[in-house]
GUDRENDO-924402 format. One record per residue: x, y, z of N, C-alpha, C in turn. Coordinates in pm, whole numbers, padded with zeros to 5 digits, always signed. Layout:
# residues N
XYZXYZXYZ...
# end
This chain:
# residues 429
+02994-04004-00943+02919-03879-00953+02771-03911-00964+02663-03897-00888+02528-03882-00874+02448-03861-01026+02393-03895-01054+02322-03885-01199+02203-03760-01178+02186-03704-01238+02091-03526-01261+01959-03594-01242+01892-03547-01189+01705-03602-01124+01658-03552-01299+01721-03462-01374+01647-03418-01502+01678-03508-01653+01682-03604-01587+01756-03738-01687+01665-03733-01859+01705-03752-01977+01642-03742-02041+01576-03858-02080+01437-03856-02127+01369-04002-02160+01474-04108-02282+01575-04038-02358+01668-04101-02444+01732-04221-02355+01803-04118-02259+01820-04261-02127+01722-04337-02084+01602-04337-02028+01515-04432-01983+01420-04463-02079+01453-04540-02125+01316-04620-02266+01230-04555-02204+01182-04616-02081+01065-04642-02017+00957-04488-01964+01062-04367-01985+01004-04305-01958+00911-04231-02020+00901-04192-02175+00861-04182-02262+00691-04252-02243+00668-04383-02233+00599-04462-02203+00516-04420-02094+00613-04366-01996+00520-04348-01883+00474-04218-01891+00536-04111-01907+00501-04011-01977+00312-04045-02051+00347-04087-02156+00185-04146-02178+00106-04162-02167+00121-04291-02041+00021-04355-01941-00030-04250-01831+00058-04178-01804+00000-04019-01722-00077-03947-01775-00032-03899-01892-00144-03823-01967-00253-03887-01976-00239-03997-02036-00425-04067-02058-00492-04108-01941-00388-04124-01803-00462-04116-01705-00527-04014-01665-00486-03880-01725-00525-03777-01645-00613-03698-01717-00664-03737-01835-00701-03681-01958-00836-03662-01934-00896-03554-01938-01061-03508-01956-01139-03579-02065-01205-03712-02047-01232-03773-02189-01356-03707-02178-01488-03655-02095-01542-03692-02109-01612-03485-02022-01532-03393-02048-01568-03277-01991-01676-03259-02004-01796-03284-02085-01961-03217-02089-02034-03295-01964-01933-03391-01879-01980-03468-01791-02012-03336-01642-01856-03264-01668-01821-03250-01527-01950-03168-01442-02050-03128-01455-02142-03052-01408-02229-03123-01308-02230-03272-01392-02308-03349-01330-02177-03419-01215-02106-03432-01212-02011-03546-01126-01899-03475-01017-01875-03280-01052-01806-03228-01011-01826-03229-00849-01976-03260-00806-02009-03260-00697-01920-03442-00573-01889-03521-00654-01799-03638-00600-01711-03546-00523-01616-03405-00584-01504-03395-00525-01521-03328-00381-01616-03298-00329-01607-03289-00208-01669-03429-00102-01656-03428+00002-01667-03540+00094-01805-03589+00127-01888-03451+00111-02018-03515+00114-02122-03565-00010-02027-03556-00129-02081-03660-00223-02048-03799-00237-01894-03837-00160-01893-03975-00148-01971-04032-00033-02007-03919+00055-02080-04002+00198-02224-03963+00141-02276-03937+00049-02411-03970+00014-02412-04071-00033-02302-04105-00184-02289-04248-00214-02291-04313-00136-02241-04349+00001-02205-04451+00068-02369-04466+00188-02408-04371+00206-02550-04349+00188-02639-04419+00103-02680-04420-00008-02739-04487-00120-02688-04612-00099-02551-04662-00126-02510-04788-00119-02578-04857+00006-02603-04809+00131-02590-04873+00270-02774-04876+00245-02825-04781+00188-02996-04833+00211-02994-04904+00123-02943-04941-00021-02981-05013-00098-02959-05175-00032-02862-05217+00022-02790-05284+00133-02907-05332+00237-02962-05285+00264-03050-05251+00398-03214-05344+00311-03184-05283+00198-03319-05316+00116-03321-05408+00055-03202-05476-00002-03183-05601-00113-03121-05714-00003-03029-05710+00054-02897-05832+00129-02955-05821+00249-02939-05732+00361-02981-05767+00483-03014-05592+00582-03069-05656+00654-03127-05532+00733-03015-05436+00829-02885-05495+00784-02754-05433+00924-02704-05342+00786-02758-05310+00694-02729-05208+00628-02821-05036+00648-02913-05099+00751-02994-04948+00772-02895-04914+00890-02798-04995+00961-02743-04910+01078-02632-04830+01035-02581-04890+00887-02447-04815+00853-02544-04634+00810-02655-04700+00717-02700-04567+00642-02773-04459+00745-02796-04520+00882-02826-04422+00976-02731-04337+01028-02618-04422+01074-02490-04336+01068-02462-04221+00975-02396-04252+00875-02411-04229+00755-02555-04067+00761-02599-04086+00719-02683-04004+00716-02713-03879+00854-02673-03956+00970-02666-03892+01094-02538-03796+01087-02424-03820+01041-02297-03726+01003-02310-03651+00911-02403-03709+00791-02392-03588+00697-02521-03491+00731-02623-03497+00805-02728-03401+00913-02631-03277+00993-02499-03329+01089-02434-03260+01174-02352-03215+01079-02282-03236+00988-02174-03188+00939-02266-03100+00825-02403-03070+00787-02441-02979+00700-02521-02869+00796-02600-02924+00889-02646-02790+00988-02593-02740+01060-02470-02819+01142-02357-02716+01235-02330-02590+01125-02259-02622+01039-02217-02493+00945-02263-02379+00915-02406-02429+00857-02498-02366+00830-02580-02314+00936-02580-02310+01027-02630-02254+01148-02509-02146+01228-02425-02215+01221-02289-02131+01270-02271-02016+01203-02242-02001+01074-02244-01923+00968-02334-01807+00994-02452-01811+01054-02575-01705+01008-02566-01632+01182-02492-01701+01283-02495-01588+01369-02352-01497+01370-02264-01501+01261-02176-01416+01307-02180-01300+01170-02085-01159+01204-02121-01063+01094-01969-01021+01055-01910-01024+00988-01756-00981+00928-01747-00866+00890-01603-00793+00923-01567-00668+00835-01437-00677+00797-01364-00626+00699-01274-00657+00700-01192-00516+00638-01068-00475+00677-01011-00392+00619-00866-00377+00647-00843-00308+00543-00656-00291+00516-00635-00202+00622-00463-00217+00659-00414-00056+00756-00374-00001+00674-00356-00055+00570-00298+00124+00452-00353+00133+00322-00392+00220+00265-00465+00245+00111-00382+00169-00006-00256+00210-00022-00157+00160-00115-00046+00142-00058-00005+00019-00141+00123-00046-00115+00204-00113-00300+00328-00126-00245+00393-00197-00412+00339-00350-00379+00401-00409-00533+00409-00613-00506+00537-00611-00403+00458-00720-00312+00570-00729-00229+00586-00639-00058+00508-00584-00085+00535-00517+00058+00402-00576+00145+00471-00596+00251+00381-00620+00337+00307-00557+00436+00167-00629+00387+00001-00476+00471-00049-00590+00572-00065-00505+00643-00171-00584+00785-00309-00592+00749-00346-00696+00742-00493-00703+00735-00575-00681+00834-00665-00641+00903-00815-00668+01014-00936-00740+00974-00963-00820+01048-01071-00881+01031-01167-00887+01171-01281-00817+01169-01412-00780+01291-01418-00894+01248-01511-00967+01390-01582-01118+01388-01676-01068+01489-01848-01075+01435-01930-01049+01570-02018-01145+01601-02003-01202+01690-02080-01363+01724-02188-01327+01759-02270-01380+01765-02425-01294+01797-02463-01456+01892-02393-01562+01909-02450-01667+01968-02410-01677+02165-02442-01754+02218-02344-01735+02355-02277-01871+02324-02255-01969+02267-02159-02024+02243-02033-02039+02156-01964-02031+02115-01821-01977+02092-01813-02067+01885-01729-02072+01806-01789-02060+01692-01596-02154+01661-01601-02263+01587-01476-02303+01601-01454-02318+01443-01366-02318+01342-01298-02369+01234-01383-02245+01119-01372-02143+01121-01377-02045+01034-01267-01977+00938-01266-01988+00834-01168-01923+00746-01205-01793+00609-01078-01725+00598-01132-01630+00493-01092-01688+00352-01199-01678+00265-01136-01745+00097-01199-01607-00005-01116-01623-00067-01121-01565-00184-01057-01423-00194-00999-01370-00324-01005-01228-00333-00851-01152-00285-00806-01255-00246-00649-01220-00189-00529-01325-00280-00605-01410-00371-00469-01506-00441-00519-01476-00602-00428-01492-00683-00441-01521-00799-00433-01649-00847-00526-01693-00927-00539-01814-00998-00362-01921-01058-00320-01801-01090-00178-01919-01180-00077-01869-01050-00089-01766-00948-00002-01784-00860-00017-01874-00723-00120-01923-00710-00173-01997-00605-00132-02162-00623-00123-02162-00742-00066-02284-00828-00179-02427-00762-00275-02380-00678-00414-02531-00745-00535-02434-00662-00604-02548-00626-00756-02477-00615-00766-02391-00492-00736-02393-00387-00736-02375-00248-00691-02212-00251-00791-02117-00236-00833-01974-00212-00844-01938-00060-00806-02041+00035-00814-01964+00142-00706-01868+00222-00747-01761+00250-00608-01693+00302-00573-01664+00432-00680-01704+00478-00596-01732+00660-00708-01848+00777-00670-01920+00858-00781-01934+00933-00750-01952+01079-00897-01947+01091-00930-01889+01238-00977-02023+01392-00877-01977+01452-00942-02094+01590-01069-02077+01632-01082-01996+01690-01228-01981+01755-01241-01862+01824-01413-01817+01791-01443-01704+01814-01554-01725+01939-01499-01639+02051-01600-01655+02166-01749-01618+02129-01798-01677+02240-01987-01615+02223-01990-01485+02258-02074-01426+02221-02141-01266+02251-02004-01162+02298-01935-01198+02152-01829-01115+02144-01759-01089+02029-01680-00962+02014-01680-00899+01880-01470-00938+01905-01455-00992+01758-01324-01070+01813-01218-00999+01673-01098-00964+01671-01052-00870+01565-00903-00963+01532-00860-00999+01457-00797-01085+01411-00712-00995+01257-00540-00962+01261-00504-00940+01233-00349-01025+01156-00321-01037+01078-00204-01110+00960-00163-01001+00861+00001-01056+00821+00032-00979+00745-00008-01056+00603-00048-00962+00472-00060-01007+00380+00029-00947+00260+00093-01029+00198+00213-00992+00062+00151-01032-00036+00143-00867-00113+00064-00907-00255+00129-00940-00354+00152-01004-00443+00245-01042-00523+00229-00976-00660+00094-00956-00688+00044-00892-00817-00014-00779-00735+00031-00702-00859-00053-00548-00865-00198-00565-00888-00282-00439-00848-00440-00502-00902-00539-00397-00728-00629-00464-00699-00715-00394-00632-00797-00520-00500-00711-00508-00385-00775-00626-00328-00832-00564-00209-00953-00647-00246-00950-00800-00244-01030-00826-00380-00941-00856-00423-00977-00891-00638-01134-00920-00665-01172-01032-00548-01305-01099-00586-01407-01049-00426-01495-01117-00450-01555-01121-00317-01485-01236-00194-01451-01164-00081-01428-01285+00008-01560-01326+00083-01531-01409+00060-01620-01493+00185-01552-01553+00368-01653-01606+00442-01586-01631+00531-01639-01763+00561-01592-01912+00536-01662-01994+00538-01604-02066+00687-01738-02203+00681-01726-02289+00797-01773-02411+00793-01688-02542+00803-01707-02637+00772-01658-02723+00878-01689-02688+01004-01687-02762+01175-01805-02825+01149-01807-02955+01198-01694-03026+01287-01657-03123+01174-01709-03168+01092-01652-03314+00999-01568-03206+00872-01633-03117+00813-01546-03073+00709-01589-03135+00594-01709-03204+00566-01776-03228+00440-01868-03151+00372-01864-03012+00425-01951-02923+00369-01921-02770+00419-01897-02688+00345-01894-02569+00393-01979-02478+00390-02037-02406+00486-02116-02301+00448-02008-02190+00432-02109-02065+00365-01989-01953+00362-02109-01799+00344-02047-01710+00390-02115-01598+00365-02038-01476+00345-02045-01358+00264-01979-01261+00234-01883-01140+00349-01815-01102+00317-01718-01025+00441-01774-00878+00394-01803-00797+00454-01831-00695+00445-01671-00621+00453-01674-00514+00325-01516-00469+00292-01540-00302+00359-01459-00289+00454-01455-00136+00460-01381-00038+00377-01212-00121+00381-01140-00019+00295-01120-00134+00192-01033-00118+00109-00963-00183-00003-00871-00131-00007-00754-00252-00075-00560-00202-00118-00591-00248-00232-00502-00096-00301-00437-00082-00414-00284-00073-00401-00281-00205-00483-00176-00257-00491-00077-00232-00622+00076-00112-00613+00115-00052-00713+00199-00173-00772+00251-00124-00930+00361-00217-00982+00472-00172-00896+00577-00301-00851+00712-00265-00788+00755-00180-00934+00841-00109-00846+00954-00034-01001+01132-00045-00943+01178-00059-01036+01350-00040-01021+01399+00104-01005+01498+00065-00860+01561+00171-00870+01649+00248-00950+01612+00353-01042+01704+00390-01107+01734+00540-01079+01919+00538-01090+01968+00703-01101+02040+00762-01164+01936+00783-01297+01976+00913-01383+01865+00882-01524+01843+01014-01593+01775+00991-01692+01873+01050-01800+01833+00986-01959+01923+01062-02043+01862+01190-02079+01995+01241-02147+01973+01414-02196+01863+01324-02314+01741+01440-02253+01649+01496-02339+01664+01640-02363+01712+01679-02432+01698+01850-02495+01564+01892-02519+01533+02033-02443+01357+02079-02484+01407+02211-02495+01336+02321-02539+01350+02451-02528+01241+02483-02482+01148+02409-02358+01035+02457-02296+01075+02498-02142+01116+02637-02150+01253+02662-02042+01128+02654-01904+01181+02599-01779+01131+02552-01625+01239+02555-01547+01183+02527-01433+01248+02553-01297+01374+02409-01265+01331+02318-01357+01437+02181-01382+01446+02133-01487+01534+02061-01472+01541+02030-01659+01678+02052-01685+01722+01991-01802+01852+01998-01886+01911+02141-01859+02002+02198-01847+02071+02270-01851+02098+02360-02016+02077+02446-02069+02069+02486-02211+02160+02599-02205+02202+02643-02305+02273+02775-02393+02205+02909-02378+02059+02890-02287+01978+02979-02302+02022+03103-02172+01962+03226-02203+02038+03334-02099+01904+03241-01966+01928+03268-01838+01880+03211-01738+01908+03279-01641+01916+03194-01472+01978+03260-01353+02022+03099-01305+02046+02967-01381+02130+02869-01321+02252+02814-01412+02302+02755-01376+02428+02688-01439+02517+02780-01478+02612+02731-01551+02739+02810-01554+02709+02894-01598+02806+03003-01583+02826+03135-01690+02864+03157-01805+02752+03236-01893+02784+03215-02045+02856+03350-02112+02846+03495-02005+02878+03572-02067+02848+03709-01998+02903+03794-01969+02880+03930-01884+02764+04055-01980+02698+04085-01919+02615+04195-01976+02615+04292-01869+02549+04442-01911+02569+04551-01829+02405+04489-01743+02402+04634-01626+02290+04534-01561+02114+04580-01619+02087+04548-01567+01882+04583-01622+01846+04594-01466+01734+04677-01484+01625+04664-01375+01580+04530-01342+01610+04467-01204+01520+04382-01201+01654+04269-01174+01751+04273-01207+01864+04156-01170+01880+04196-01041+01918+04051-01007+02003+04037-00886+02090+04092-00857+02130+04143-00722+02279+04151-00662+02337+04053-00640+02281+03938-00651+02407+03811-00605+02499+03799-00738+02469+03832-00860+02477+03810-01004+02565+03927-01081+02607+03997-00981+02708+04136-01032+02856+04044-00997+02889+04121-01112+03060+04073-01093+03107+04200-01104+03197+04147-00956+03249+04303-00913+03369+04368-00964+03403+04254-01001+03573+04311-01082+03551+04378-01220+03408+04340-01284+03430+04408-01442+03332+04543-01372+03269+04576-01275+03170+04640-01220+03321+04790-01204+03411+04712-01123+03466+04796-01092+03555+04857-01196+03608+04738-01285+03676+04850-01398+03609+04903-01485+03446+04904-01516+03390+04977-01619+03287+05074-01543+03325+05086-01438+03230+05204-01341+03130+05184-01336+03028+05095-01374+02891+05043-01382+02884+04905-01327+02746+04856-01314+02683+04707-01266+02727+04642-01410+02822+04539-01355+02843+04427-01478+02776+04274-01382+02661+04225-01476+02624+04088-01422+02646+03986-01475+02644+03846-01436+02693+03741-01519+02533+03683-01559+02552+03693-01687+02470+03606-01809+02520+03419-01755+02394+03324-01649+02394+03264-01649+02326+03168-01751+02337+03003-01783+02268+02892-01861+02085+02888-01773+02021+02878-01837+01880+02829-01812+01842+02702-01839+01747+02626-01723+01721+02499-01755+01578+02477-01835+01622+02372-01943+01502+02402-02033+01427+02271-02059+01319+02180-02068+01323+02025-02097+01165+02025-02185+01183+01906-02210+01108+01833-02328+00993+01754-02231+00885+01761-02311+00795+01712-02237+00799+01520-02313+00794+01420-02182+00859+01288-02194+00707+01221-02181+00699+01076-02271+00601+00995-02268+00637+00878-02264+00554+00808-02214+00590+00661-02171+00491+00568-02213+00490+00533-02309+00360+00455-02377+00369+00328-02354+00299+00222-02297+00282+00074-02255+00186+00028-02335+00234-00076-02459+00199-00177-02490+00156-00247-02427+00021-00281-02439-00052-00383-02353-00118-00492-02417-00090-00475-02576-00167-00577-02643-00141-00721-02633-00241-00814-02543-00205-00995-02563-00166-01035-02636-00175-01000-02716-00108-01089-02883+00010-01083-02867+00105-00985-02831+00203-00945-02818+00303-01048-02716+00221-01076-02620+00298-01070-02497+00316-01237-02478+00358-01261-02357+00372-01411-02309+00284-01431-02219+00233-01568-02276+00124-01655-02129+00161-01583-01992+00070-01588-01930+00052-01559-01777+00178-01721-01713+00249-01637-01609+00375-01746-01528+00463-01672-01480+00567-01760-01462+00698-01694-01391+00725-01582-01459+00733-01561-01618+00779-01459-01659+00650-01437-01748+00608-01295-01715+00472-01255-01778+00550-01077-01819+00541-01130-01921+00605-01025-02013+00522-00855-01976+00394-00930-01969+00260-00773-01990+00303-00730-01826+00287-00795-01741+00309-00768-01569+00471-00659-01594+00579-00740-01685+00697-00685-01632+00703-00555-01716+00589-00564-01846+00615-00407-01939+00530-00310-01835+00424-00311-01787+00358-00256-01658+00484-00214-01550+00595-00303-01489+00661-00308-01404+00784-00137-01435+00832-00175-01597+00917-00125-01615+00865+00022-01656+00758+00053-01761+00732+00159-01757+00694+00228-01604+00658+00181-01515+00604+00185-01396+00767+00311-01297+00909+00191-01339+01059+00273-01304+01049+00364-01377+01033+00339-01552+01093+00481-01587+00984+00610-01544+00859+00608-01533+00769+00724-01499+00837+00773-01364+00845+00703-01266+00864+00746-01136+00996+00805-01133+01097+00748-01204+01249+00829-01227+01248+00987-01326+01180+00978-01391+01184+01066-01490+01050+01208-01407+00976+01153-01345+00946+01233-01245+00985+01265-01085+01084+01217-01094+01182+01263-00975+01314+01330-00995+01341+01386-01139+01409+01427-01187+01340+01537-01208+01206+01571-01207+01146+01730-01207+01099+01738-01401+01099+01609-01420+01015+01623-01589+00895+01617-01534+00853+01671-01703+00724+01652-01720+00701+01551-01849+00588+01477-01750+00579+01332-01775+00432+01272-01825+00388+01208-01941+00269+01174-01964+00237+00990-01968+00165+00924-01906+00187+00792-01936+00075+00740-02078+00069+00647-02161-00040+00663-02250-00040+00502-02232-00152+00449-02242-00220+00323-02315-00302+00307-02413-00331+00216-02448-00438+00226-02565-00551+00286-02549-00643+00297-02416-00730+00385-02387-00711+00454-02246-00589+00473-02230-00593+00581-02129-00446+00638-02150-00466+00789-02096-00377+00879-02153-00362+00999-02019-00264+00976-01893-00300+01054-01762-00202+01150-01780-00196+01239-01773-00090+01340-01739-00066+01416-01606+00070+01402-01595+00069+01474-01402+00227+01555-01440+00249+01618-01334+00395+01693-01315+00396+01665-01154+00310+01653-01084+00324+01683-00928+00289+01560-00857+00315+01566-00725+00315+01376-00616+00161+01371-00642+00097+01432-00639-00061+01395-00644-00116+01312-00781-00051+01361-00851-00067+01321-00991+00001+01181-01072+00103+01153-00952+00222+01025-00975+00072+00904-00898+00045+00954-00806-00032+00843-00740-00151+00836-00825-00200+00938-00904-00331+00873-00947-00308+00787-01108-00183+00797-01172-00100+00753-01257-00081+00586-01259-00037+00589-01085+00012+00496-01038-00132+00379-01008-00240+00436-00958-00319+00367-00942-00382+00319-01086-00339+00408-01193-00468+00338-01335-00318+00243-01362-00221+00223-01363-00107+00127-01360-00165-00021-01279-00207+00013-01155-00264-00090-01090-00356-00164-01133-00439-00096-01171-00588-00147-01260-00657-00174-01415-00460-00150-01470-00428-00158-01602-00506-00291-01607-00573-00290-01768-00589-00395-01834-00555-00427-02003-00531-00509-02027-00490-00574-02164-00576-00544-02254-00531-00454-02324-00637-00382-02481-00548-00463-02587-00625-00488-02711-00604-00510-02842-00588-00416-02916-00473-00387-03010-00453-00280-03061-00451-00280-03186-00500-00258-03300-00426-00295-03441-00381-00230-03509-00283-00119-03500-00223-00060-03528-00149+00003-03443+00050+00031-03467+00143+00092-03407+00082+00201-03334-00028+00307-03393-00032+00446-03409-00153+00471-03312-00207+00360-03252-00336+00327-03173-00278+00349-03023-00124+00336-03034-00082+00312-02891-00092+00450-02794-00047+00561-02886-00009+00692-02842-00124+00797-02876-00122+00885-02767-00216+01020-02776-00154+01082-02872-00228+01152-02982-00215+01237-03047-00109+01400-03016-00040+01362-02998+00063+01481-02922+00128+01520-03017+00201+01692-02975+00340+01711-03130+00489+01619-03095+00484+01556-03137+00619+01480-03145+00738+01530-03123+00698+01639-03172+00863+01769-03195+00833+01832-03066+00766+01791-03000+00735+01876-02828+00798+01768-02748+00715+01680-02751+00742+01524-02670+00837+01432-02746+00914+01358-02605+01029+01257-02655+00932+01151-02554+00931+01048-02678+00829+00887-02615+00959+00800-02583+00894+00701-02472+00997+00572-02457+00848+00479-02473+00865+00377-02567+00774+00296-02599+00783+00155-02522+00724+00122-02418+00792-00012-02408+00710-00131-02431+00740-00215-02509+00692-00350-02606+00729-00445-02575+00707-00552-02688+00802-00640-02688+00860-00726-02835+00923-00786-02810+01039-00819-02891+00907-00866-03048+00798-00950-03014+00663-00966-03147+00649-00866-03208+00640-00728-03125+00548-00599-03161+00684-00562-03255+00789-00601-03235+00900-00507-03305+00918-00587-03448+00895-00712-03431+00919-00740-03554+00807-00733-03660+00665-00695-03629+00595-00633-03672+00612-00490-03737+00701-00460-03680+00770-00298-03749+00866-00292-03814+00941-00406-03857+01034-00437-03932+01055-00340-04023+00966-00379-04109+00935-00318-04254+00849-00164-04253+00832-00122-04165+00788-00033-04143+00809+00064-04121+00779+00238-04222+00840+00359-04223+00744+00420-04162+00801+00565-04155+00717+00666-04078+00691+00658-03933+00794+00581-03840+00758+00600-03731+00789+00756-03641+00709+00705-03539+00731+00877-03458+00838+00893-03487+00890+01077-03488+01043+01106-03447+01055+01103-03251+01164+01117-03253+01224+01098-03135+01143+01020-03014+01139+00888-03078+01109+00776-02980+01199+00612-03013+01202+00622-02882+01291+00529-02822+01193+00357-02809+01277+00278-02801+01207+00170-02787+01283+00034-02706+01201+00035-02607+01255-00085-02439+01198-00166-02465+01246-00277-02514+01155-00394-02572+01222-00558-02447+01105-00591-02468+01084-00697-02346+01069-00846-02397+01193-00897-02437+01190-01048-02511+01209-01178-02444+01109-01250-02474+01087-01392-02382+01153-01480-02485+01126-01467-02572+01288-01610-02700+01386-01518-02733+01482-01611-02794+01588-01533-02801+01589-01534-02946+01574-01396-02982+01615-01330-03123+01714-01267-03139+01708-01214-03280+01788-01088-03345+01763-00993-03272+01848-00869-03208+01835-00761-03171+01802-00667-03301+01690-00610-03254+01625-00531-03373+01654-00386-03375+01692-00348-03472+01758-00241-03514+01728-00104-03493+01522-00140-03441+01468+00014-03368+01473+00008-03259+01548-00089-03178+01531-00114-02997+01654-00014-02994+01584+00024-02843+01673+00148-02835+01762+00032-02648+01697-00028-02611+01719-00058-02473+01637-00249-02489+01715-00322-02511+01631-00522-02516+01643-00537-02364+01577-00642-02322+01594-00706-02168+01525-00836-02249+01557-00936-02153+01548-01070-02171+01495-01091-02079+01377-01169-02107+01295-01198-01987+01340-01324-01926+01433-01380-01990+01458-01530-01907+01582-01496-01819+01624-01396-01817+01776-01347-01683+01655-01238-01630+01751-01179-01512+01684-01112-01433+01690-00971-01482+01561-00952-01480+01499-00800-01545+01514-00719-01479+01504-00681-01342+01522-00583-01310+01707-00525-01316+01818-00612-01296+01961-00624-01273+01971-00577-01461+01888-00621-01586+01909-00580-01705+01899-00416-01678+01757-00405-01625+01729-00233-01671+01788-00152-01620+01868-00185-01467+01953-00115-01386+02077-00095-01486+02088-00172-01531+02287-00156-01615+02234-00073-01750+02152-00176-01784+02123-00069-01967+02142+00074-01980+01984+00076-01873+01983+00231-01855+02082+00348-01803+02168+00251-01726+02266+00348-01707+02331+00376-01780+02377+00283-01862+02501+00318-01959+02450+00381-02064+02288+00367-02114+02246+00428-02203+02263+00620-02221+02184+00610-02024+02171+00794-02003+02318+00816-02017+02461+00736-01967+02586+00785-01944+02651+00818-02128+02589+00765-02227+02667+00757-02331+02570+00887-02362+02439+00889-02369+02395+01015-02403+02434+01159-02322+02509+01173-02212+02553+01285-02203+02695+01293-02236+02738+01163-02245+02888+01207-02280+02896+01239-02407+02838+01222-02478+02831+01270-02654+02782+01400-02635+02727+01455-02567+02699+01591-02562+02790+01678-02547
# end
């Protein structure tokens, strides 16, 4: 049987050791340096060195060191003014084919190129403003590049781009750089942005919400005891001005010689909040599993379910508080979701708008830190719920109304929870 590539250093003395020798190889002894030396890591700081070396050469040992440093110096001339000359005759635009999209879906980009030279423009690329730092996983920001753009011509260059994070791109400024023909120096100059994508949190599909009971009677909503014109029938009355004919029952009509109508149920609901914890302290490092991205993700399902069910729906953060009932109002919801950022909170009571409680039913969603911070803690809202989002594995805490584990798959958790959650709350009804 093959031995596991994930062997532990207990088995190999040696690895432990080497382990070590990596680190101290790789170790920043000396960071107040890097300002001065950061310039080595591109190509035309070792070919200046080698520059310096070849005149010093030329000047001390022998004179066949001015032919290397002419060279030398002759490549790093072409490889810094091609660029830089190339660069300043062309003009960029760049824009999305659609306003908004989720993580994950894929948008066509455009990119105008207008050469203003009559000779043709070769090794151009776009950087910046389309990757994230810990998802890009090292330095390299460029997001597409380009063969070549003819002379005295306007050239349009299109790719699909998959955003992975929510947010507003192109995040940073792009540039459009050029570093023909050697590649030891790049020039670069700014892309002129026409449109911009806003980019929503993906959300889970979910179908069904639990009974929330409201007596704020509407056109959807829970079904109630209340007299109405939907749901079942609660009870016959004689008729009034103003009822329906579809709503006469003809058999008691006919044995009591008068209009007998049926006393239907009315739908009545509770106005629902969705409050997102956003505080860092709270949450897990930025990575595969980023706790703050997936509490964004999930409040993100329940708003969009709970408003496709015909509630009325408020989202709250620590400093923002949107309220909508209608599609116009989901998208502008959806966009401060996009452009959410991480507030510090210090206190439970900081999270939520000042609302009547006994009006509104909250779903809080946290995480597993924030809860044990509430341990000990009385007086919380009435009728709020709590979806808590845990990266170690603890005690299930006794105010979670709905846990997910961030180390199995989150979205396959909230799909089952929630169902069985809304299914046990109407069957007790």
């Amino acid at each position: 049987m093959p031995l596991s590539d994930h062997t532990s250093d207990a088995q190999h003395p040696d690895g432990k050791l080497y382990h070590r020798i990596f680190n101290l190889a790789n170790r920043d002894l000396c960071p107040w340096a890097n300002r001065y030396v950061y310039w080595l890591k591109q190509p035309i700081g070792w070919l200046l060195v080698a520059a310096i070396a070849s005149a010093l050469i030329g000047i001390v040992v022998a004179p066949q060191g001015w032919v290397m440093f002419a060279a030398l110096t002759g490549v790093i001339a072409v490889g810094v003014a091609w660029p830089w000359v190339a660069i300043r005759g062309i003009h960029c635009n760049l824009r999305f084919k659609r306003r908004r999209a989720y993580e994950g879906d894929r948008v066509q980009v455009v990119l105008s190129i207008r050469n203003s030279f009559p000779w043709p423009i070769w090794g151009l690329a776009v950087e910046g403003g389309f990757f994230y730092e810990e998802l890009s996983g090292n330095d390299d920001s460029t997001a597409v590049a380009l063969a070549r753009i003819p002379g005295w011509a306007t050239s349009e260059f299109v790719w699909d781009f998959e955003p992975h994070r929510r947010g507003l791109y192109p995040s940073a400024g792009s540039k459009v750089s050029n570093a023909f023909p050697f590649g030891i120096w790049a020039a670069r100059d700014d892309i002129e942005v026409d449109s911009k994508l806003i980019v929503w949190p993906r959300t889970v599909k979910l179908a069904s919400v639990p009974l929330v009971r409201g007596n704020e009677l509407a056109a959807t909503g829970c079904l109630m005891d209340f007299a109405g014109n939907t749901g079942d029938v609660l009870a016959v009355r004689p008729y009034r001005q103003g009822d329906s004919l579809k709503h006469v029952h003809w058999a008691q009509t006919a044995r009591h010689n008068q209009f007998i109508v049926c006393e239907r149920q009315a739908a009545a609901q509770r106005n629902v909040n969705v409050t997102i914890d956003t505080d860092p302290r709270i949450h897990s490092p930025s990575g595969i599993v980023n706790s703050l991205e997936w509490a964004i993700r999930v409040s993100a399902s329940l708003i969009r379910e709970f408003h496709e069910h015909g509630w009325s729906v408020t989202c709250s953060t620590r400093k923002n508080n949107t309220h909508f009932e209608q599609r116009p109002g989901l998208e502008s919801t959806f966009d401060s979701l996009a452009l959410l950022e991480p507030v510090q909170c210090e206190t439970f009571s900081d999270l939520y708008a000042n609302t009547d409680t006994r009006q509104t039913f909250r779903f809080v969603v946290t995480t597993a830190a924030r809860m044990e911070q509430l341990q000990g803690s009385d007086g919380l809202p009435a009728n709020t719920r709590f979806v808590v989002l845990s990266a170690e594995e603890t005690n299930k805490s006794a105010k979670s109304w709905l846990e997910i584990d961030c180390n199995q798959s989150i979205p396959g958790q909230l799909q089952k929870q929630w169902e069985r959650l809304c299914h046990d709350t109407w069957s007790a009804n």
